[in-house]
C-alpha positions, -999 to +999 in steps of 0.1 A: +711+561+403+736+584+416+744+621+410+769+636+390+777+674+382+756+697+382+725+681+399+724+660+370+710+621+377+735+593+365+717+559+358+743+531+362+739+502+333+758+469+341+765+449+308+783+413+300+808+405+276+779+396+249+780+434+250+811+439+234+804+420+201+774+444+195+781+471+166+787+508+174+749+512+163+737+485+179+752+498+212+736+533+203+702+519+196+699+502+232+712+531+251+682+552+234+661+526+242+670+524+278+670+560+280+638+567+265+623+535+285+632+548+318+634+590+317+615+616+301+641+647+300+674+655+293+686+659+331+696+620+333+725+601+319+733+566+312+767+552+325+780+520+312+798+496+336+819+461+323+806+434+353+836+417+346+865+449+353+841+471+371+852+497+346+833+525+330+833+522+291+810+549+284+781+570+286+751+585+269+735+616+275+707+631+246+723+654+226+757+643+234+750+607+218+765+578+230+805+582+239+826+548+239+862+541+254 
């Protein structure tokens, strides 16, 4: 977990290749279900991490929905 703007809580979420074949949906399903799993308000985000590049691909935050590069 590490802090990001605004006080706001970033959780980081590492995910494998399998990752990538998952639909849009499927993607946005599992980052609600992490989220909801794990946090009870809004103040927390999820950050998504390739193990393999070490590269951010994306995010999710309620409200905002889950954002993709």
């Amino acid at each position: 977990m590490s802090q990001g703007f605004g006080g706001n809580q970033i959780a980081d979420v590492w995910v494998r290749p399998s990752f990538h074949a998952l639909t849009f949906d499927q993607k946005r399903v599992l980052a609600v279900t992490i989220y909801q799993y794990h946090f009870s308000d809004d103040s927390t985000s999820l950050m998504f991490t390739d193990t393999m590049s070490g590269k951010i691909i994306g995010s999710y935050k309620p409200g905002l929905g889950l954002q993709m590069d």
